[in-house]
KEROKE-564354 format. One record per residue (C-alpha): x, y, z; residue in one letter. Coordinates in Angstrom, 3 decimals, padded with zeros to 6 digits. Each point is the difference from the previous one (the first is absolute). Example, Ala and Ser with C-alpha at 12.3 -4.5 7.8 and 13.67 -1.06 7.14 Angstrom:
<atoms>
ATOM_u_v_w_resn
ATOM_012.300_-004.500_007.800_A
ATOM_001.370_003.440_-000.660_S
</atoms>
This chain:
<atoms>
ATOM_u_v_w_resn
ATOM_-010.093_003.457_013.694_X
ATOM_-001.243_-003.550_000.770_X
ATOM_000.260_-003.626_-001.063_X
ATOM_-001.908_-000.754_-003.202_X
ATOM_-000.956_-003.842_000.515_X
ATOM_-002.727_-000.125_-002.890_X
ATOM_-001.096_002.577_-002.834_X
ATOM_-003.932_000.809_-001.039_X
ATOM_-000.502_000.531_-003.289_X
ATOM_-003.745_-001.344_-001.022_X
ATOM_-000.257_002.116_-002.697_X
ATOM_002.610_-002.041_-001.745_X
ATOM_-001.696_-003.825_001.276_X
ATOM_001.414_-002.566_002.395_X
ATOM_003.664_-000.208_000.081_X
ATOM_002.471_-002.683_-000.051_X
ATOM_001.481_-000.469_003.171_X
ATOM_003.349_-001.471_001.093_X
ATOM_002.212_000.339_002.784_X
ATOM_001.168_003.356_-000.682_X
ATOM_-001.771_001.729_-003.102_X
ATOM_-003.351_000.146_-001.217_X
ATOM_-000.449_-000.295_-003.346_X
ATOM_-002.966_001.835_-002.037_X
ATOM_-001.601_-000.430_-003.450_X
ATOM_000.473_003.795_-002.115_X
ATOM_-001.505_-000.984_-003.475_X
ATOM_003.110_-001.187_-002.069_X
ATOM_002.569_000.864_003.009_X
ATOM_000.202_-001.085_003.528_X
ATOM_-000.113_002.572_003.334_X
ATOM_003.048_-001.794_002.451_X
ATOM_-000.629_001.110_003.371_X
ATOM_003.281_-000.970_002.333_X
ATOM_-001.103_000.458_003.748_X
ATOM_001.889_-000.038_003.334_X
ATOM_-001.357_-003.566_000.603_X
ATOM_002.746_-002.547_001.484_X
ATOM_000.104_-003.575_-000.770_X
ATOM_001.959_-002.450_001.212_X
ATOM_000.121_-004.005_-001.069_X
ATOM_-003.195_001.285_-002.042_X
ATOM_-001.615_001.252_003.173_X
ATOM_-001.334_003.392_-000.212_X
ATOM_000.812_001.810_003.363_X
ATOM_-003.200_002.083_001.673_X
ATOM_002.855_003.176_-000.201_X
ATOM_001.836_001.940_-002.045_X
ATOM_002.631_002.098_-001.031_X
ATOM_-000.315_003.710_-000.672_X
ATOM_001.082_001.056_-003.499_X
ATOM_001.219_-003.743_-000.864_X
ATOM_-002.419_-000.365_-003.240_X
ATOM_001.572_002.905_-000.910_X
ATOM_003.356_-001.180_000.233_X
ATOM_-001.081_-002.906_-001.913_X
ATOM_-001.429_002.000_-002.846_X
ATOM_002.525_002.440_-000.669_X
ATOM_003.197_-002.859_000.951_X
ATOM_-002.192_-002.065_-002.949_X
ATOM_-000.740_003.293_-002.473_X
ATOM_003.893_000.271_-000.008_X
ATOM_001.386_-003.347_-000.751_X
ATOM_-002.765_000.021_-002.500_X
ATOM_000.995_002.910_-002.102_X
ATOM_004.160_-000.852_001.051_X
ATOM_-000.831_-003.513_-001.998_X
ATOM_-002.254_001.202_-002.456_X
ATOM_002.470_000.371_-002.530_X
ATOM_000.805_-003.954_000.771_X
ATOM_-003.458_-001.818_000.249_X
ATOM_-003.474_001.443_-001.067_X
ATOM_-002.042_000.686_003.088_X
ATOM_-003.414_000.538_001.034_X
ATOM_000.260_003.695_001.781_X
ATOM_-002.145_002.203_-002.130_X
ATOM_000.514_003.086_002.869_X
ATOM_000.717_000.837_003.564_X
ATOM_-001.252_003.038_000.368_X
ATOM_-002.440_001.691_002.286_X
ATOM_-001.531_001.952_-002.527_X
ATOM_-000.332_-002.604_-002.597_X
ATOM_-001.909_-001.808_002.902_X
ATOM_-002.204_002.319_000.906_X
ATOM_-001.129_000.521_-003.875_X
ATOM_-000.433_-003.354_-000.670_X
ATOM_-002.744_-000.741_003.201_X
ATOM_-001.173_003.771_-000.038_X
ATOM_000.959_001.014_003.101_X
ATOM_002.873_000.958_002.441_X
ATOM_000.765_-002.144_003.304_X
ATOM_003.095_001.209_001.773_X
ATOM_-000.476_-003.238_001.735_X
ATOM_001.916_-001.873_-002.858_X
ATOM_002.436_003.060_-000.659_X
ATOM_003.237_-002.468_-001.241_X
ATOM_-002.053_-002.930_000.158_X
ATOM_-001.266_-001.257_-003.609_X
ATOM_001.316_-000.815_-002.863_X
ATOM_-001.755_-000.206_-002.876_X
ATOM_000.387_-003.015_-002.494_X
ATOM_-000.480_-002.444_-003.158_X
ATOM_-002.273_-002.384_000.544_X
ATOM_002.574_-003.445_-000.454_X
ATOM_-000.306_-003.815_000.522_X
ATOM_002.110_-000.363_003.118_X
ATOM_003.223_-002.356_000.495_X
ATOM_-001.198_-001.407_003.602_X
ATOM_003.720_-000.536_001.260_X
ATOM_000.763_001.032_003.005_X
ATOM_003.854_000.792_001.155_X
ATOM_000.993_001.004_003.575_X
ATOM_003.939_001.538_000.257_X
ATOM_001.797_-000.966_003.312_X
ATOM_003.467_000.226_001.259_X
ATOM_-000.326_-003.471_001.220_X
ATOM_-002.363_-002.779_000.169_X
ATOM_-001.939_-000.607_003.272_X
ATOM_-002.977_-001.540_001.399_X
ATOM_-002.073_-003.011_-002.107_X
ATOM_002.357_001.482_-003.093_X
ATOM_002.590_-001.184_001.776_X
ATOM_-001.004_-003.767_001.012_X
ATOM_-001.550_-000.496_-003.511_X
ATOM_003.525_001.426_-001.486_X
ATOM_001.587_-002.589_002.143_X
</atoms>
């Protein structure tokens, strides 16, 4: 296996790219590529680690359908084969990797969970 930093898709367009997924248009729906890309202080490292957009997907597909019961979500699917339908073809590249989902007007929030507060946190807490 290897480090996936980016995906290439250009039969679905351009995609949206942030510090860890790339995002691409699929009609209706939305393709939600999570790579192995590290950021840190919203710097994207040049390296990676193996398997951890796939971590990322599945940890996300479960809290997703855990909660669903609680709070409508986006998550349409998370499976491989549902993937590979919907863009016509099979990449074992992104085995784990997407998730397929409602298109949705985003909440931009942002929430980081610590054990403590440290760094510039810290002296602005203060």
């Amino acid at each position: 296996m290897s480090v996936l930093l980016s995906s290439s898709l250009p039969e679905l367009g351009s995609p949206r790219v942030g510090k860890v997924r790339e995002v691409y248009p699929l009609g209706d729906d939305l393709l939600i590529v999570s790579t192995d890309r590290i950021s840190a202080f919203d710097v994207i490292m040049p390296n990676g680690i193996e398997d951890k957009g796939r971590i990322l997907n599945q940890m996300s597909a479960y809290w997703f359908e855990k909660l669903g019961h609680i709070c409508p979500h986006h998550v349409i699917s998370v499976d491989d084969d549902d993937v590979a339908a919907r863009i016509g073809r099979v990449l074992p590249e992104l085995a784990g990797r997407c998730t397929i989902a409602k298109k949705a007007k985003p909440l931009t929030i942002e929430c980081v969970a610590r054990g403590y507060i440290c760094g510039s946190l810290f002296k602005e807490y203060r």
